[in-house]
C-alpha positions in Angstrom: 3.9 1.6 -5.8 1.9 4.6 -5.8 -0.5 2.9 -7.9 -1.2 -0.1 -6.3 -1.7 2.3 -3.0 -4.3 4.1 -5.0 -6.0 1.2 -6.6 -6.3 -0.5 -2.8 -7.1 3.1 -1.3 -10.1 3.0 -4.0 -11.0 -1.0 -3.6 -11.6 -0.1 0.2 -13.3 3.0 0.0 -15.6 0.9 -1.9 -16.2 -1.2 0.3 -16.6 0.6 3.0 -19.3 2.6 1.6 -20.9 -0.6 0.5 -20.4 -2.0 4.3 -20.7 1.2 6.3 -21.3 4.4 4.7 -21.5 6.9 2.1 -18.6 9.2 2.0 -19.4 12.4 1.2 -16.5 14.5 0.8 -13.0 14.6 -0.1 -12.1 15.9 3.9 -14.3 13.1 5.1 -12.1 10.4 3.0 -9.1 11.7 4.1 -10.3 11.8 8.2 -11.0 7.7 7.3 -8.0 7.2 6.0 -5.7 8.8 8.4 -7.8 7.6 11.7 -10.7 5.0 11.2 -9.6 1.2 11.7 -11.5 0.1 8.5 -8.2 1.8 6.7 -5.5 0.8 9.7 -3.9 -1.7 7.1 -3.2 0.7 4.4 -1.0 2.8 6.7 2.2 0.9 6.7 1.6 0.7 2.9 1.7 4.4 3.0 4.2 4.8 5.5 6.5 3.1 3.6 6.1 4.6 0.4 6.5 8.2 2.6 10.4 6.5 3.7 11.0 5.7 0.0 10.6 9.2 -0.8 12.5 10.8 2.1 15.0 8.1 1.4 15.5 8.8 -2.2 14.9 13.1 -1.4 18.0 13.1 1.0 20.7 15.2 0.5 23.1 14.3 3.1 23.9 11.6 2.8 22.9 10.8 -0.7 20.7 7.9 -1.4 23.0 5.4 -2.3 22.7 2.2 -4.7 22.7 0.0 -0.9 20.0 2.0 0.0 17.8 1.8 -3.3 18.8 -2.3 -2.9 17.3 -2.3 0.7 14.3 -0.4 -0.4 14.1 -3.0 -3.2 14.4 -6.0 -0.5 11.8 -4.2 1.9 9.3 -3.6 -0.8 9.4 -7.3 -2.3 8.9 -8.6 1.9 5.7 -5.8 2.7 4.4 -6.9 -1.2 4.5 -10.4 0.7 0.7 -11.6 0.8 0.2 -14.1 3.8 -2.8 -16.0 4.5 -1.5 -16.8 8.5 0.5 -13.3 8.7 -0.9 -10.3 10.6 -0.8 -7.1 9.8 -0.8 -5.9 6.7 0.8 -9.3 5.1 -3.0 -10.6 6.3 -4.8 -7.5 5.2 -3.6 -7.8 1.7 -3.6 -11.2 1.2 -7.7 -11.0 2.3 -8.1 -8.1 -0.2 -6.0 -10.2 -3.3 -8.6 -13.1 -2.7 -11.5 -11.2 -3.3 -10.6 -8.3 -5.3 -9.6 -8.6 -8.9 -8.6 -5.3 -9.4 -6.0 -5.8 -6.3 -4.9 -8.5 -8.1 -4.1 -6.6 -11.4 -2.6 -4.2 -9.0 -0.5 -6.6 -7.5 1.0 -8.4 -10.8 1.6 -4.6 -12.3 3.6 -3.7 -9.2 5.5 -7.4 -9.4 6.4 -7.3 -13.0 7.8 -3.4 -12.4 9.8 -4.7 -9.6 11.2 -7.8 -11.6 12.2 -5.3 -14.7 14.3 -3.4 -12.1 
């Protein structure tokens, strides 16, 4: 998961210094990330991913084999491209059409999720 987050983090820093503007430092990339719109969509990637790991870091109560199946369930519905959706679901599918490496990204995620 943190992989494709990186590889779509990267695709849309791309393009946003294509579209809008060169980023110049590491500080300034993180500022866009957390706050401007043009990275809104990646957020509930990465809140999600910040869930698994406080999820799977609990101590009381452990992390139990229901809750690494719900994780499972919930990671298969975000990882859910949709042309009509909203969202993120929207966001990603626009990103898989016309983005290749998104696509690699996508299949490497879905064949680690199938081998679970």
């Amino acid at each position: 998961m943190l992989r494709l987050h990186k590889s779509l983090l990267e695709i849309e820093r791309s393009r946003y210094e294509r579209d809008v503007a060169r980023i110049t430092s590491t500080g300034q990339y993180l500022n866009l990330v957390l706050e401007d719109p043009w990275f809104q969509w990646l957020r509930e990637l990465s809140a999600f991913i910040v869930m698994i790991d406080e999820t799977l870091a609990q101590k009381e109560p452990p992390a139990t084999v229901e809750d690494a199946a719900r994780l499972m369930a919930q990671t298969r519905e975000l990882l859910t491209p949709a042309e009509d959706g909203n969202g993120f679901a929207r966001s990603y599918f626009e990103i898989l059409q016309r983005d290749p490496a998104a696509v690699v990204a996508h299949s490497d995620m879905l064949q680690v999720l199938n081998n679970l």
